[in-house]
Each structure stands twice: as C-alpha cells, then as structure tokens.
C-alpha positions in Angstrom: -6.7 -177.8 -187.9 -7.5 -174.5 -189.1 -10.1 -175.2 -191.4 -11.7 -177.1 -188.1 -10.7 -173.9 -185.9 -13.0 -171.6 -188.4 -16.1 -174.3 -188.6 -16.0 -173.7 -184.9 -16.0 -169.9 -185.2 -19.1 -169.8 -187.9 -21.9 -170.4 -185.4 -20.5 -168.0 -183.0 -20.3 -165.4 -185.7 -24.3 -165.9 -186.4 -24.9 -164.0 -182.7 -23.3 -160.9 -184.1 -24.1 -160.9 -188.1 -27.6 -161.6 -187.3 -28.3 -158.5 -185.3 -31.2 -157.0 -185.6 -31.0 -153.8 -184.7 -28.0 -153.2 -186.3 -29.4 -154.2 -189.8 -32.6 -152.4 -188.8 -30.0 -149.4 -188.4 -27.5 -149.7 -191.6 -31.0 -150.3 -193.4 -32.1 -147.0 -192.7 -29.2 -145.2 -193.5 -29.2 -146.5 -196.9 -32.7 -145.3 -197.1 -31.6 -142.1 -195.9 -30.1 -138.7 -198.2 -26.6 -139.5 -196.8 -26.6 -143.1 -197.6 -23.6 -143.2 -199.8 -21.5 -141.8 -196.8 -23.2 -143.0 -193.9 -23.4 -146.6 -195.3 -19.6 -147.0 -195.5 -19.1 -144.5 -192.5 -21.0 -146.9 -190.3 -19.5 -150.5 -192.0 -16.0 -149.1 -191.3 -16.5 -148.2 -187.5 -18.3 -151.6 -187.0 -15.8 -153.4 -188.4 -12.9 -152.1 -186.5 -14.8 -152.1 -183.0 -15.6 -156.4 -183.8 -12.1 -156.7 -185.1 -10.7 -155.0 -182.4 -12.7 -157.2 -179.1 -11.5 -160.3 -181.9 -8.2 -159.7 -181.3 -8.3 -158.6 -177.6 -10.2 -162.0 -176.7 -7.8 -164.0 -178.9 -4.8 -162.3 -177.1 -6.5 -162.7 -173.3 -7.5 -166.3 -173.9 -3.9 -167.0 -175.0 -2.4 -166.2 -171.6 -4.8 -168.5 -169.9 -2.9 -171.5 -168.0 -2.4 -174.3 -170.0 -4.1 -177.4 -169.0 -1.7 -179.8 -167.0 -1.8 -182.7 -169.6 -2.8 -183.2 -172.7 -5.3 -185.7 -172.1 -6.9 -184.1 -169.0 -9.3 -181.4 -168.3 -8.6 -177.9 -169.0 -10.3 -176.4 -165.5 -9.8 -172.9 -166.0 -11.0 -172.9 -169.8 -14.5 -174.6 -168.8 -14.7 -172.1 -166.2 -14.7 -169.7 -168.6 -16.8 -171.1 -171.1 -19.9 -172.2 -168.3 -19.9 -168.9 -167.5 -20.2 -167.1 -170.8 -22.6 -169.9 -171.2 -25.1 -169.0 -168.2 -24.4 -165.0 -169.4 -25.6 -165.7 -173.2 -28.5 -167.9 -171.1 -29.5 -164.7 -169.4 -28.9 -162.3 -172.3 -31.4 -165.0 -174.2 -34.0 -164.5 -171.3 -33.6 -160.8 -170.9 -34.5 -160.6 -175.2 -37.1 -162.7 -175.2 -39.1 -160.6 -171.9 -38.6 -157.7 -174.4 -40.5 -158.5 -177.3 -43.1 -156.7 -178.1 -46.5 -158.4 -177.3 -49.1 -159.7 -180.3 -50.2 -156.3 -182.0 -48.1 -154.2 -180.7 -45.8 -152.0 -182.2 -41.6 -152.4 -181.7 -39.9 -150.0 -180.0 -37.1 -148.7 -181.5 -34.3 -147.0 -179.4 -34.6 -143.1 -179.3 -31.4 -142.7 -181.8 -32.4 -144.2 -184.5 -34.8 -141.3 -185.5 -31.7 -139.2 -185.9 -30.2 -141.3 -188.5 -31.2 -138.6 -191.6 -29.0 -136.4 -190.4 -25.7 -138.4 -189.8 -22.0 -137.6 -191.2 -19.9 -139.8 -192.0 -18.2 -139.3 -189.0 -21.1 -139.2 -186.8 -22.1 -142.9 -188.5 -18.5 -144.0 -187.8 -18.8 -143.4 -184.3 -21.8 -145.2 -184.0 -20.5 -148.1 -185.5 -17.9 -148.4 -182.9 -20.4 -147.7 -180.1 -22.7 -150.1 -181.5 -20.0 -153.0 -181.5 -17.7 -152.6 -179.2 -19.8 -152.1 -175.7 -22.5 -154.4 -176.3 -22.5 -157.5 -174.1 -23.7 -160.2 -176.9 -20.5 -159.1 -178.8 -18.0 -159.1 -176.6 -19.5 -162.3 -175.6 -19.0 -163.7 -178.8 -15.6 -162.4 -178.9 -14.5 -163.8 -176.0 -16.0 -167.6 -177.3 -14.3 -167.1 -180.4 -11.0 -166.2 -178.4 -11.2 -169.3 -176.7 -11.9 -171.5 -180.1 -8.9 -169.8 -181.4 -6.3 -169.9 -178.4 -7.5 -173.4 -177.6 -6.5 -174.6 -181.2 -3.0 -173.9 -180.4 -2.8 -172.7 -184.1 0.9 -170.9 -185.3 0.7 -167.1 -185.4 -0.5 -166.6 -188.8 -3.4 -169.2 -188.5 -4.6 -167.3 -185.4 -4.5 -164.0 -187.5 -6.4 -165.8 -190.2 -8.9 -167.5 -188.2 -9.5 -164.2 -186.4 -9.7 -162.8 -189.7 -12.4 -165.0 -190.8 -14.4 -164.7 -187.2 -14.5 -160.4 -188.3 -15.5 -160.4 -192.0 -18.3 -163.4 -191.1 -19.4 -161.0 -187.6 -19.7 -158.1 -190.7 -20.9 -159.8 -193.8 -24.7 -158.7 -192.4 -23.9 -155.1 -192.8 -21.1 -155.3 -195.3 -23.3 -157.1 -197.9 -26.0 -154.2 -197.5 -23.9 -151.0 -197.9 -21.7 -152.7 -200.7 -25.1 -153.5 -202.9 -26.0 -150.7 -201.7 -23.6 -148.5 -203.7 -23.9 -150.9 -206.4 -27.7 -151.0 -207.2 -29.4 -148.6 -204.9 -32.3 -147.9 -207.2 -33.1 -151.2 -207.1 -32.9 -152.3 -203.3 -35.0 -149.3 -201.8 -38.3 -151.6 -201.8 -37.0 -154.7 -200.3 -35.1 -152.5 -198.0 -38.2 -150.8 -196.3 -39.7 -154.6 -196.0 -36.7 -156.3 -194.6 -36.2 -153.4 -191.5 -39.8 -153.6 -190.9 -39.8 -157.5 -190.3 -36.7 -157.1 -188.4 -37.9 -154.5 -186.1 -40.5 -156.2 -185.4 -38.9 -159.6 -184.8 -35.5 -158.5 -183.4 -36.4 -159.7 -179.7 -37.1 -163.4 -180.9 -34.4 -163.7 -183.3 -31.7 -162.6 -180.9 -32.8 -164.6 -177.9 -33.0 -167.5 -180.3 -29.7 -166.6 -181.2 -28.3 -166.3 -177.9 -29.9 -169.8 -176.8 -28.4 -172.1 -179.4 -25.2 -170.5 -178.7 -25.3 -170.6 -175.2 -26.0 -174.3 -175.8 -23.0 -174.7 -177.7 -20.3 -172.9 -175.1 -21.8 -175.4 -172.7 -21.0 -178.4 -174.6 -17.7 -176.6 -175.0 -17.1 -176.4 -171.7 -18.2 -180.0 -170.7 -15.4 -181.0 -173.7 -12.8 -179.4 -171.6 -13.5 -181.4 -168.5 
C-alpha cells in the first residue's frame, strides 16, 4: 500500500520540483559570490516551507468525513479534488497567457536582480516565501494530502510517504546546491545555459505542468464517485 501511496505522490511532486523560476533562482545564486551560503541558505528555507504545507494538507485531509461505505463514493473527497482540479486548470491557462511571445525576451521578476547581495539569512527567507505562499504548491500539497489521507496508511507510513512527497518536491534545488559545493568549478558553464533555457521556457513548462496534473486530480476525483 505504501509503495502504491508514494507512485501516486511522484507525478504530483513534478509540479513543484520542476519549477522554473525557482531553479532559474537557486541557479543564480550559485553563480553568485555568496553561493556557498546562499545555496544552502535558500535549500533549507525551501524545504521547510514544502514540508511544512505537506504536513498541514496531510493533517486537514485526515479530518475529512469518511465516506459512508467502503464500496461507495467518497462525495466530499471528489469535491475537493474537482476543484483543485479546475484551480490547477486555471493556474495552467493563466501560465501559458504569460509566456513571452517568439523573440521576445523573458521577464524575470524584479527580485531576482538582487540575488548578489543575499545572506544566508536573507536566501532563507526567500526560500520560505518562495514555497510556502505560492498557489501551485499549496495545490500540490493539498493533492498529495488527499493521496496520503485517502490511503488510510498507519502513522508512520503517512510520515514516510509525506517524507518522500518533500525530498522528491526539493530534489530540483537540492541536487543543484549539493553539486554545487561539490564541484563548482566545473558546473558554472552548464549553469549559465540551463537558467537561460529555463527563463526563457518557464511559462510553457509550468502550464504544461499544471495541465497533466490537473488531468490527473480529475480522474481522481471521478475514482471517488
């Protein structure tokens, strides 16, 4: 069961590692003077902000009614999911009305030119804000509560499965700053090519993203009729 639990939980994850602008961001810190302070700074504060919606969602979804039967339909959970499903459906549209048009250059949010200059604590702090507020993550956070509460795993399961959810949500900057630290010498040209083809695709990627998911919480929720 638990092993089925987390194969549920991987494609849900994919919305949140593959983040664009969040890459295009720990990227440039590691190609910044403070990289060996900032990298970990931000990885830390990201982590705990995913971690911390995980385990909110997990707890929320497990004090949703239980469905009447076994056998029949679980009303309030496909509530739930068709409506994260229409939300990720217009977080998709939204993205996709954003990219930038055939020649044209990304634009990349004001903050991000002030990235040299970060602390540790400053890149901490972003991290957090970066994860926790952001619709698409809570989003994913709430799906994965559901996957997880649904299961009726015991305790420890649930604590694993939730465990799994974060460091697969993370791997994306984790990887990075880790390698980073490792062999920096050697990552600082495919660095500066991987943020630019980000940046410059983040608005199809995502609403890709989003899309497939959304596709998935709506089969979801047709399961629990």
């Amino acid at each position: 069961m638990l092993g089925q639990v987390i194969g549920e939980l991987l494609p849900l994850t994919l919305a949140i590692a593959i983040s664009p602008l969040t890459i295009v961001a720990v990227i440039l810190m590691l190609l910044s003077p403070n990289a060996r302070s900032t990298g970990p700074g931000f990885l830390i504060g990201w982590s705990l902000g995913i971690a911390a919606a995980a385990a909110a969602f997990v707890l929320i979804a497990g004090a949703l009614p239980p469905r009447a039967s076994s056998d029949g339909p679980d009303l309030v959970r496909a509530i739930v999911q068709f409506v994260i499903a229409a939300l990720l459906l217009l977080l998709a549209v939204k993205q996709w009305r954003s990219r930038p048009a055939p020649g044209e250059d990304p634009v990349l949010p004001k903050w991000m030119s002030a990235l040299d200059s970060l602390t540790f604590g400053r890149a901490f702090g972003l991290g957090l804000l970066l994860s926790v507020p952001r619709p698409k993550n809570l989003l994913m956070a709430a799906s994965a509560g559901l996957v997880i509460s649904g299961a009726g795993l015991p305790a420890a399961s649930s604590v694993i499965a939730t465990g799994v959810f974060v460091l697969c949500a993370v791997s994306t900057v984790l990887v990075p700053v880790v390698a980073y630290l490792v062999a920096a010498g050697r990552l600082r040209r495919p660095l500066e090519a991987f943020h630019e083809w980000l940046a410059r695709e983040n608005a199809v990627i995502t609403s890709v993203l989003l899309l497939v998911i959304a596709v998935l919480m709506l089969g979801k929720g047709l399961g629990s009729l």
